[in-house]
Structure formats: C-alpha cells, structure tokens
C-alpha positions as CSV (number, residue, x, y, z in Angstrom):
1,X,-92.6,61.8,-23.8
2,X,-95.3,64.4,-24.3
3,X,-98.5,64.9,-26.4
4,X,-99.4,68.4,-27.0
5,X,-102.7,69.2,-28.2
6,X,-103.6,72.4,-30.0
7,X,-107.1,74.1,-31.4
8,X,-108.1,75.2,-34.6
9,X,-110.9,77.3,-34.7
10,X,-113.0,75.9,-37.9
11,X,-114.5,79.6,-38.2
12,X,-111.0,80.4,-39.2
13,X,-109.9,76.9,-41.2
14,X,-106.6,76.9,-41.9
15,X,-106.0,80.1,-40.3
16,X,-102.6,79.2,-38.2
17,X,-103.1,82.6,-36.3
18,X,-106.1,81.4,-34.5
19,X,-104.3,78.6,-33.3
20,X,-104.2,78.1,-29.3
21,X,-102.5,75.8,-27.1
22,X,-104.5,73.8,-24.8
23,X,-101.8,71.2,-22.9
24,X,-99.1,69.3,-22.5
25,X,-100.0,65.8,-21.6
26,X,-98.0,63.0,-20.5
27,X,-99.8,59.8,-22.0
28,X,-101.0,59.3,-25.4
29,X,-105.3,58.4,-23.8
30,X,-104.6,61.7,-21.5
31,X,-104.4,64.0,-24.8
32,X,-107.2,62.1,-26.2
33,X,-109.3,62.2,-23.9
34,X,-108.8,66.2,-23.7
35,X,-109.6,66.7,-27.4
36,X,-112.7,64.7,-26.8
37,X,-113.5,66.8,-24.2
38,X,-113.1,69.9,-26.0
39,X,-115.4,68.5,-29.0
40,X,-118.1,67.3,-26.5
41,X,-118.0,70.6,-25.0
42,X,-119.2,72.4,-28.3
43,X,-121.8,69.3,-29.3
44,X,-123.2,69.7,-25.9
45,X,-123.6,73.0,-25.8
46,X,-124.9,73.6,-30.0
47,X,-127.5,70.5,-29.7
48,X,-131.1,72.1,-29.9
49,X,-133.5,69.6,-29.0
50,X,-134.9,68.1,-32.2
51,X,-131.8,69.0,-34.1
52,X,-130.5,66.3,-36.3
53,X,-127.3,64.5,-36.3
54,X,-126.6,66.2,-40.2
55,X,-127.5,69.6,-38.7
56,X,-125.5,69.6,-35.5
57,X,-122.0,68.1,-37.2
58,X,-122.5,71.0,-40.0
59,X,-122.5,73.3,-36.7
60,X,-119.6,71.8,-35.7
61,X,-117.7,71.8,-38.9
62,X,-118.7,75.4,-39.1
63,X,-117.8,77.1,-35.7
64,X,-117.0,74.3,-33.4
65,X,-113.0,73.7,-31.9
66,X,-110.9,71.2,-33.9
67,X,-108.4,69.6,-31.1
68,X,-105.6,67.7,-32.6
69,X,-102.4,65.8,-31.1
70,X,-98.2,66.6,-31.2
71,X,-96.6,63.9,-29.8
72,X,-92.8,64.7,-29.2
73,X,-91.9,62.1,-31.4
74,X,-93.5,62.4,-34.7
75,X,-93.4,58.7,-35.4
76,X,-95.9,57.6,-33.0
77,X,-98.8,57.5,-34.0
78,X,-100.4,56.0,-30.9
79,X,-101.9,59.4,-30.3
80,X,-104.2,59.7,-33.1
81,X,-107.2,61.9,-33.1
82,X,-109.3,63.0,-36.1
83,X,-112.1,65.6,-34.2
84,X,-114.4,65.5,-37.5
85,X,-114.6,61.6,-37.1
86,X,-114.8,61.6,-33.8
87,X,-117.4,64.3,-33.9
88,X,-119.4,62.7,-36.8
89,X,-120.3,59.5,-34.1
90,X,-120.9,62.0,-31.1
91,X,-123.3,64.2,-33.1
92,X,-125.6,60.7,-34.0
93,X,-125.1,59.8,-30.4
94,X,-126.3,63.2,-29.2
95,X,-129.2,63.4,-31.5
96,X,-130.7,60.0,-31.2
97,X,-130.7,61.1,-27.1
C-alpha cells in the first residue's frame, strides 16, 4: 500500500493547477512525517522574532504549502493529516520559543 502526498499552494487555494507531487510513501507515519516536514519548513523559515503565534499561522494560511495524504485505499484513514491543525499547534510552539 502506498500514501501519496501532494501540495497545495494556499497563495492559489483551491487552484488544482498549482498542485505538485511531493512522494510516494510506503507507511502511513512516513507520509506524515513528510507533510510535517513540509509545514515546518515554511514556519521555520516565516517566524520573525517577536512575531506572534496569530501573526505567523495567518502567514501560513496565506502563502505557506498545504501537504495532504492519498492513501491507495481510500478507506483508511490511518493517514490522516490536516496541515492548518497541525500548523495552528506548531506556530504557538514556534512563537512561545
């Protein structure tokens, strides 16, 4: 079985065109653990110091990458992934430092 994860681009929010592939993985925690990457990657790299929590997730939800899972079978759902709500807790992570 396989878990592929794609990027949407929240610039372009709902825009299918701007859609990229990023992998094919081959456990459930593997793809996870790639879209995390991905939305840690942005967080990192947006976080001003002083910035608030509020200030960097609205940066996020603006221009950051929005990973998300396809498992080869639709029905389990032991890959799921929501990058806002797993953003939401990094960003108050990040900012409290």
């Amino acid at each position: 079985m396989g878990y592929q994860v794609l990027i949407d681009d929240n610039f372009h929010y709902q825009d299918e065109s701007e859609r990229v592939k990023h992998g094919v993985f081959g456990t459930p925690e593997e793809a996870i653990a790639a879209c995390r990457s991905i939305v840690d990657e942005y967080l990192i790299d947006a976080f001003k110091p002083g910035m608030t929590a509020d200030a960097l997730f609205e940066s996020y939800t603006l221009f950051g990458e929005d990973p998300f899972i396809i498992p080869d079978n639709p029905a389990d759902a032991s890959a799921k992934f929501s990058a806002w709500d797993y953003a939401r807790q990094r960003c108050s992570e990040i900012a409290a430092g």
